[in-house]
C-alpha positions as YAML, in Angstrom:
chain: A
units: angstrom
residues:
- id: 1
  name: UNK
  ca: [-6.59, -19.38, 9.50]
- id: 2
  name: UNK
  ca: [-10.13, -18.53, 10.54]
- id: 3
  name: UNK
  ca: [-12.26, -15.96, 8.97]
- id: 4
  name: UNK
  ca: [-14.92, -14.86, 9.33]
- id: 5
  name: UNK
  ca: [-17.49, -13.98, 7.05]
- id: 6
  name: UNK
  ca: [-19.60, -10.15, 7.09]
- id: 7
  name: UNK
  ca: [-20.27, -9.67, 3.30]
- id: 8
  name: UNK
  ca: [-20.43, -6.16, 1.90]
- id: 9
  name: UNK
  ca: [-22.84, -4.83, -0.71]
- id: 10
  name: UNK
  ca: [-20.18, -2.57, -2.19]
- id: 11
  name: UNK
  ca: [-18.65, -4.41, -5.04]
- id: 12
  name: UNK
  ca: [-19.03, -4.75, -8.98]
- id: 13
  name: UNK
  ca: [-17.17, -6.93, -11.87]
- id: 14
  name: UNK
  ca: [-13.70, -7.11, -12.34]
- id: 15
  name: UNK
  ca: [-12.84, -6.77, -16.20]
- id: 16
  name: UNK
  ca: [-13.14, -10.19, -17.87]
- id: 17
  name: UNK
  ca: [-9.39, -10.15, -19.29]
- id: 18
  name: UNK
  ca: [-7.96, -8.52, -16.13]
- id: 19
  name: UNK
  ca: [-5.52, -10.57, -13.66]
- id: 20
  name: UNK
  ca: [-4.99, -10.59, -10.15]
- id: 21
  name: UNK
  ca: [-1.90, -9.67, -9.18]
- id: 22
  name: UNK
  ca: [-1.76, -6.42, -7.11]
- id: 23
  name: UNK
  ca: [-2.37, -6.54, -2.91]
- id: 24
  name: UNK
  ca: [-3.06, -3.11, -1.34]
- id: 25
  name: UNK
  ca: [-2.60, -2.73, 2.56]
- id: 26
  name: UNK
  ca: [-4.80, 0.12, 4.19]
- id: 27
  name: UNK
  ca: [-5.82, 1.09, 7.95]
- id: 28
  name: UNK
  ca: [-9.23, 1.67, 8.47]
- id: 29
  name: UNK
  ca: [-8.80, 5.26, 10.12]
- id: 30
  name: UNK
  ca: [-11.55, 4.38, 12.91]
- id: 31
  name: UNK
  ca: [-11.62, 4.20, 16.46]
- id: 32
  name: UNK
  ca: [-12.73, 0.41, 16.30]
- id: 33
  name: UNK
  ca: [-13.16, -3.08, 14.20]
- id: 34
  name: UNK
  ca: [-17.02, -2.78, 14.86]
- id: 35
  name: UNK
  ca: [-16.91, 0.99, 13.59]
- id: 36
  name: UNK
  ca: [-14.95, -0.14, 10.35]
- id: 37
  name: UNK
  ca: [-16.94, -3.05, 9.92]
- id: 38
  name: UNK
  ca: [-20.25, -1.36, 9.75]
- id: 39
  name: UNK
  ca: [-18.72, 1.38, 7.13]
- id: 40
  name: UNK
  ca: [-17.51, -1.21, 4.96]
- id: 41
  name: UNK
  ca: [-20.86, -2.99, 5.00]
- id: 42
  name: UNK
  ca: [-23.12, 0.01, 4.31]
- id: 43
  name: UNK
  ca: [-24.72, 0.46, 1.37]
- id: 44
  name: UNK
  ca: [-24.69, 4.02, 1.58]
- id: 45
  name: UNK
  ca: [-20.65, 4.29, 2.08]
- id: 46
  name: UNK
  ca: [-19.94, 2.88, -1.04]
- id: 47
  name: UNK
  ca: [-17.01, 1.91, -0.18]
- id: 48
  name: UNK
  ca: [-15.37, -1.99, 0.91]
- id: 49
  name: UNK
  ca: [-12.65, -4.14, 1.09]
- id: 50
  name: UNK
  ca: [-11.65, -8.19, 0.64]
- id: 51
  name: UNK
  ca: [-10.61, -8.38, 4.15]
- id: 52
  name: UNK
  ca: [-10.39, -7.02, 7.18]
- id: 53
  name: UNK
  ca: [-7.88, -7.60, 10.24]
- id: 54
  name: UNK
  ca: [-9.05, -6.78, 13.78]
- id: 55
  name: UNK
  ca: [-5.71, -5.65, 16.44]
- id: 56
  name: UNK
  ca: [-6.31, -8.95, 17.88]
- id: 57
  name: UNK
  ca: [-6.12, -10.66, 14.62]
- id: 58
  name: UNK
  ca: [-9.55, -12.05, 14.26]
- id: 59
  name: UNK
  ca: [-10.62, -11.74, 9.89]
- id: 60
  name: UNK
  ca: [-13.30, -10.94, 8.36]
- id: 61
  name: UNK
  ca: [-14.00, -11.86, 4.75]
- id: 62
  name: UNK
  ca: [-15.93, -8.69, 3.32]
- id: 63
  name: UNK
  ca: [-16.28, -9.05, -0.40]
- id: 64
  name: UNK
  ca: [-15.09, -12.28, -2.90]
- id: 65
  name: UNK
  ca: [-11.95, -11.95, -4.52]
- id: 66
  name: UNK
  ca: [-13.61, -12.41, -7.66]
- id: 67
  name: UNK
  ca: [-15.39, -9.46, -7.35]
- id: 68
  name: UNK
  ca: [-13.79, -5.97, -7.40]
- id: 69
  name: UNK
  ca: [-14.11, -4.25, -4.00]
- id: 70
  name: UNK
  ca: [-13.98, -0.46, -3.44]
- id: 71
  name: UNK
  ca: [-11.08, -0.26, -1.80]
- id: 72
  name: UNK
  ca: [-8.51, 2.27, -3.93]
- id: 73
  name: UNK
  ca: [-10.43, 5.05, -4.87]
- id: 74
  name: UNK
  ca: [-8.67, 7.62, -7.51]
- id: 75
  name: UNK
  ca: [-5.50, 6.15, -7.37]
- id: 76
  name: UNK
  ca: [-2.37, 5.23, -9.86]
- id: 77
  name: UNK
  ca: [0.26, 2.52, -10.17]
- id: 78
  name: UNK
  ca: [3.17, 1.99, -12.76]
- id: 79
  name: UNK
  ca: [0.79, 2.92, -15.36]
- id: 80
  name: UNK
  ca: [-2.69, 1.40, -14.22]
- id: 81
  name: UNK
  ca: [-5.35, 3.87, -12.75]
- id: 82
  name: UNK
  ca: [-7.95, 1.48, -11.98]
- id: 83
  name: UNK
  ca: [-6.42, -0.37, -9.17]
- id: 84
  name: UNK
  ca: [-9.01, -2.02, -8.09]
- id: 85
  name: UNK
  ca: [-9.77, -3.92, -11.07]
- id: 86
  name: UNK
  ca: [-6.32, -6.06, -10.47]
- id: 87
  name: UNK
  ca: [-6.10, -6.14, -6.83]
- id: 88
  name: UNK
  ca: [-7.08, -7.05, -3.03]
- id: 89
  name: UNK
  ca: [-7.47, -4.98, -0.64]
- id: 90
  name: UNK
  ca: [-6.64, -4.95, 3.26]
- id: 91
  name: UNK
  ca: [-7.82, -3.26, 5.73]
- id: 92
  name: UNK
  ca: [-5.90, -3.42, 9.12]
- id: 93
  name: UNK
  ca: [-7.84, -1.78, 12.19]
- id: 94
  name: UNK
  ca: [-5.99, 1.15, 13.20]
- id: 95
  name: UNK
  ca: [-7.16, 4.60, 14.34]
- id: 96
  name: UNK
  ca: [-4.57, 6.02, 11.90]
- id: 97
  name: UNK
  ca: [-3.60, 9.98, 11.91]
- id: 98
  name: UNK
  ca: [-6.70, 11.37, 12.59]
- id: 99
  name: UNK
  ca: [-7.29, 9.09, 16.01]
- id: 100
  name: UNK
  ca: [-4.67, 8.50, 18.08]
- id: 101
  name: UNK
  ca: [-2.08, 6.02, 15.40]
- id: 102
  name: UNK
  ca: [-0.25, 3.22, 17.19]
- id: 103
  name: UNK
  ca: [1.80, 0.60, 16.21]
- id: 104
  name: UNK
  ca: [0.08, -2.57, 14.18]
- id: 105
  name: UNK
  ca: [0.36, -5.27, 17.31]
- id: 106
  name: UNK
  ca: [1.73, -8.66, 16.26]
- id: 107
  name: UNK
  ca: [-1.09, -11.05, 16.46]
- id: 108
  name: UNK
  ca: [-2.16, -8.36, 13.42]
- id: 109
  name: UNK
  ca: [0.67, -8.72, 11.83]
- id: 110
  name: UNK
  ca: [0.60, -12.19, 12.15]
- id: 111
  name: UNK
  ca: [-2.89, -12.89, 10.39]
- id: 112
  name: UNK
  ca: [-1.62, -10.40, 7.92]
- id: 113
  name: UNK
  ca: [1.26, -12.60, 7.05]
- id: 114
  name: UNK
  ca: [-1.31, -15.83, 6.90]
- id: 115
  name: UNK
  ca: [-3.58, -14.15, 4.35]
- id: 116
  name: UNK
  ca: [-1.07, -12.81, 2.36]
- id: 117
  name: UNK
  ca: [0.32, -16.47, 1.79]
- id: 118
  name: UNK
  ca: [-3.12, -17.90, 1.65]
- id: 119
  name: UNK
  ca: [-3.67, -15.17, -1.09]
- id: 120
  name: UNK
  ca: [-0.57, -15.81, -3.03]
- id: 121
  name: UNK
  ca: [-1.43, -19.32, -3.54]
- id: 122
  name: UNK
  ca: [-4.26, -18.03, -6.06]
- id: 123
  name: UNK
  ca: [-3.13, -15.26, -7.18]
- id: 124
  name: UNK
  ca: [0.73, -14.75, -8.65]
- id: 125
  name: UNK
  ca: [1.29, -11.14, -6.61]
- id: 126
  name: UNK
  ca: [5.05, -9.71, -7.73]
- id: 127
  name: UNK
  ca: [6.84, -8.30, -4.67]
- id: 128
  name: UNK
  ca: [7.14, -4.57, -6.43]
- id: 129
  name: UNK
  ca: [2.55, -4.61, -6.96]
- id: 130
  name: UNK
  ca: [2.09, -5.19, -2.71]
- id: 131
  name: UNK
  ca: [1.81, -1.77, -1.96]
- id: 132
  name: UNK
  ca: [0.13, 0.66, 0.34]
- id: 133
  name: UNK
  ca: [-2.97, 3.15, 0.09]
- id: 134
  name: UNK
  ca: [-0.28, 6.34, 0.13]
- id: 135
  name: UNK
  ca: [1.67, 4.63, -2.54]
- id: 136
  name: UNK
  ca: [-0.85, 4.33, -5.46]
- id: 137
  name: UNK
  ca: [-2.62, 7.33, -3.43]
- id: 138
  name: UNK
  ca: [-0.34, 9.83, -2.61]
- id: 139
  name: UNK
  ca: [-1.72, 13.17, -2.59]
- id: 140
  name: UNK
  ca: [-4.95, 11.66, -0.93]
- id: 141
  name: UNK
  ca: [-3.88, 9.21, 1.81]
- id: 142
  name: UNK
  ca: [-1.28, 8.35, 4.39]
- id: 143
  name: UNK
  ca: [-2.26, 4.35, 5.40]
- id: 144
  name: UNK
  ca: [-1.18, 1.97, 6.32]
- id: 145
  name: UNK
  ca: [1.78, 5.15, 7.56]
- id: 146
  name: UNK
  ca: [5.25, 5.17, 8.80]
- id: 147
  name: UNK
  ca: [4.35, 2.48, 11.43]
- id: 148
  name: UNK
  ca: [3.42, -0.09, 9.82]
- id: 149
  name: UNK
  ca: [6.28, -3.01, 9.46]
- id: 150
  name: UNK
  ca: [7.33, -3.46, 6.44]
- id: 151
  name: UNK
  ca: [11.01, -5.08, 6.85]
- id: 152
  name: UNK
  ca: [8.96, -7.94, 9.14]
- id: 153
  name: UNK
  ca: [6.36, -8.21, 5.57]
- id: 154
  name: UNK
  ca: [9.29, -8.71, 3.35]
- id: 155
  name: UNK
  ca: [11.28, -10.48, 5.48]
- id: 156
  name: UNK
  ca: [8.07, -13.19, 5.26]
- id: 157
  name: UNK
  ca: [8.15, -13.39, 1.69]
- id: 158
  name: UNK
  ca: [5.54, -10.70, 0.98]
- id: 159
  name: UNK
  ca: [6.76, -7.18, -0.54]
- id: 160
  name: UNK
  ca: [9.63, -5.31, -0.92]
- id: 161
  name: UNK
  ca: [12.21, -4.48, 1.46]
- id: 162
  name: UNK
  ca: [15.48, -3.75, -0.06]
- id: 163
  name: UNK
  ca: [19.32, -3.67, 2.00]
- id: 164
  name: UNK
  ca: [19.35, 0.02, 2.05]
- id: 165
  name: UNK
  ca: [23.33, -0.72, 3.12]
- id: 166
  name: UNK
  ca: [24.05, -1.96, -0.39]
- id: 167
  name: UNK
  ca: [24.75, -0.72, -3.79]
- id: 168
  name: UNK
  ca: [22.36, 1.15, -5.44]
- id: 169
  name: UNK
  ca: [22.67, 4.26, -8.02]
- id: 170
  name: UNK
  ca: [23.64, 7.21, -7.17]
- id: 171
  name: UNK
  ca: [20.88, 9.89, -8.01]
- id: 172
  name: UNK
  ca: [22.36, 13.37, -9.50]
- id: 173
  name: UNK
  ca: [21.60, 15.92, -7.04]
- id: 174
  name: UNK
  ca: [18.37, 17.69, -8.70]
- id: 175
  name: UNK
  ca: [14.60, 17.18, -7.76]
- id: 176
  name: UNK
  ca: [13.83, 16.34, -11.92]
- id: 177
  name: UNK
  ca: [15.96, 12.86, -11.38]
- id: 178
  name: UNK
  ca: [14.51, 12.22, -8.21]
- id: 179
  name: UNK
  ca: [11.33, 12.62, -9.92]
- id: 180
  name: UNK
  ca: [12.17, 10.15, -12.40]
- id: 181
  name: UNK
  ca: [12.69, 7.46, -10.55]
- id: 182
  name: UNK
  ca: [10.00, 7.50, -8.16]
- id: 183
  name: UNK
  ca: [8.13, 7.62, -11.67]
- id: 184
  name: UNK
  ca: [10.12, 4.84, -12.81]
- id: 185
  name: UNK
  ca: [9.59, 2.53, -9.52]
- id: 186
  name: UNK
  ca: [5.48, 3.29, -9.84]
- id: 187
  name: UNK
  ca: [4.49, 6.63, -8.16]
- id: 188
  name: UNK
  ca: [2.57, 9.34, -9.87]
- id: 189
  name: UNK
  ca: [5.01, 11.51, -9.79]
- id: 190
  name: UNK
  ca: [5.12, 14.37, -12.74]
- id: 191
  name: UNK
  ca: [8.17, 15.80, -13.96]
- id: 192
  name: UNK
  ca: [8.02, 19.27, -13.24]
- id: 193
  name: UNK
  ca: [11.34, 19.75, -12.11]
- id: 194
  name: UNK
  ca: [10.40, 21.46, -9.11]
- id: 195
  name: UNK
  ca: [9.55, 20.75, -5.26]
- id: 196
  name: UNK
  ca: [6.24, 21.23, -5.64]
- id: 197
  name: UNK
  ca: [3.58, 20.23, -3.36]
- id: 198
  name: UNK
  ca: [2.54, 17.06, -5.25]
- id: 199
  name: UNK
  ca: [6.29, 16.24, -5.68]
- id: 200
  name: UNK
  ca: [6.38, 16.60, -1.74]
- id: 201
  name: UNK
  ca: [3.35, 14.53, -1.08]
- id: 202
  name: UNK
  ca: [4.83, 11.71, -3.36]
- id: 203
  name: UNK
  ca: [8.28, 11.71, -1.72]
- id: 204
  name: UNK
  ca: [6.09, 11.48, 2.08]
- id: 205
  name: UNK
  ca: [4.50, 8.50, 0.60]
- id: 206
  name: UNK
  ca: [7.93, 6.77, -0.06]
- id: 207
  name: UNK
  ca: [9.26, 7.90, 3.02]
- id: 208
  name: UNK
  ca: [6.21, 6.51, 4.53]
- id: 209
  name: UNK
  ca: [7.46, 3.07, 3.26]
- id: 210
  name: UNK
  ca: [11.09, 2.99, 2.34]
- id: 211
  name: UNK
  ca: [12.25, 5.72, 5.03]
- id: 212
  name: UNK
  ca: [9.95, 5.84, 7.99]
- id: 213
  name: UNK
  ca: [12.01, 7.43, 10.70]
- id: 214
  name: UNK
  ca: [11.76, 10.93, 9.16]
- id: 215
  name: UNK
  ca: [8.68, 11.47, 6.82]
- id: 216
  name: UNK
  ca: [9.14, 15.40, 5.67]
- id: 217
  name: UNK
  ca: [8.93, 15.47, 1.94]
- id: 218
  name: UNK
  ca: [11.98, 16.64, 1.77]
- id: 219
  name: UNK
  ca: [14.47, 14.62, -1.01]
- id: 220
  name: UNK
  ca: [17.80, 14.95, 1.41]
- id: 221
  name: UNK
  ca: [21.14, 12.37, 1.26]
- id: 222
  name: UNK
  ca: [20.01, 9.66, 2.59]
- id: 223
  name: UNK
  ca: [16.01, 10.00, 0.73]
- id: 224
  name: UNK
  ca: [17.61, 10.03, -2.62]
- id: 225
  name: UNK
  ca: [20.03, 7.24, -1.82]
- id: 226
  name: UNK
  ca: [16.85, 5.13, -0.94]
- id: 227
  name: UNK
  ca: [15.25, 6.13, -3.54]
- id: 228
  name: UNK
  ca: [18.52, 5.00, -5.96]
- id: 229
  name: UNK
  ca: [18.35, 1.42, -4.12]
- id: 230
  name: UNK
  ca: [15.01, 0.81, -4.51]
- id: 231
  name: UNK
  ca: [15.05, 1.64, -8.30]
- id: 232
  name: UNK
  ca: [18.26, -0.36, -9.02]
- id: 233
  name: UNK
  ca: [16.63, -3.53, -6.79]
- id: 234
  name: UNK
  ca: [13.94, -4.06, -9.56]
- id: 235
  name: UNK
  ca: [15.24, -2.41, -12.73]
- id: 236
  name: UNK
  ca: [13.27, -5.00, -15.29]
- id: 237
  name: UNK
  ca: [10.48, -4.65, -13.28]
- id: 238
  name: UNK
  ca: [9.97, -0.80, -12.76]
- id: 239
  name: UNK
  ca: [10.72, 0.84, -16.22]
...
């Protein structure tokens, strides 16, 4: 694939010992690639990315991969709070929320899936560390949202996507287990044993991903069976 290169001054050092092996998908919240690409370029933002993906699938390369872009902000991941030290980030051009949020077209999608490989084949990325900006972000941030595709991702080799039809465990009916085990699969989620409003914001963020037809915060039937699934499909791998 082509890309382009528009380098951005807002990067630093990755740690010396640190791998490579986390991929982080964001929109870019703007009204268009230009608008994006001249945030992520200015000094004064402070704030980048590895890559960005126009609507029409034209990439741009922003910052190296050796270097650690600015990309994650205050965020958390099964255990790690500096994400950006092991990852890459994406950003997708999307108006998001705020601007009028549309589905990602497929020539998008389609680059997306053609740097993810191209990515892969330097970097060993686990299925359960490609994750979105709400994920590792929850209380903060909503991207890449409830529209972007992740069944077509996974079903490309990149990601998770479990068969929400199968077997999976069956959560006990109480908001401290369902805490747990969004906990256990990655998310910052405390155990307070309550519905609180960080609980709520967590379970929007999975929702977001894993249940994207209704994304209320709410942990009902079929939330906590997903939930369950999810936990059971990577058990080594999320404890």
């Amino acid at each position: 694939m082509h890309i382009r290169e528009r380098l951005s001054p807002n990067h630093d050092a990755r740690p010396s010992d640190g791998a490579i092996d986390m991929l982080i998908l964001h929109y870019t919240g703007m009204n268009s690639a230009q608008d994006a690409l001249d945030r992520l370029c200015s000094s004064e933002s402070r704030v980048s990315a590895h890559y960005l993906i126009d609507e029409d699938g034209r990439s741009w390369r922003l910052v190296p991969e050796t270097r650690r872009a600015w990309h994650a902000g205050v965020s958390y991941w099964a255990g790690r709070r500096d994400i950006n030290a092991a990852s890459i980030g994406i950003e997708l051009v999307n108006p998001g929320h705020a601007w009028g949020y549309r589905p990602f077209p497929q020539a998008q999608m389609t680059a997306l899936i053609a740097l993810c490989h191209d990515i892969f084949s330097r970097h060993a990325v686990p299925a359960r560390f490609v994750l979105g900006h709400s994920d590792v972000a929850p209380q903060r941030k909503a991207d890449p949202g409830e529209l972007f595709d992740w069944p077509a991702l996974a079903r490309a080799g990149i990601g998770l996507w479990p068969d929400f039809t199968g077997a999976g465990e069956t959560l006990p009916d109480d908001v401290a287990s369902a805490q747990q085990a969004l906990a256990e699969i990655g998310y910052d989620c405390r155990m307070t044993g309550v519905a609180d409003d960080a609980t709520q914001n967590v379970v929007i963020a999975f929702q977001r991903r894993f249940r994207p037809s209704l994304c209320d915060g709410v942990i009902d039937a079929e939330t906590r069976v997903r939930i369950g699934v999810l936990r059971s499909a990577q058990p080594a791998a999320m404890t």
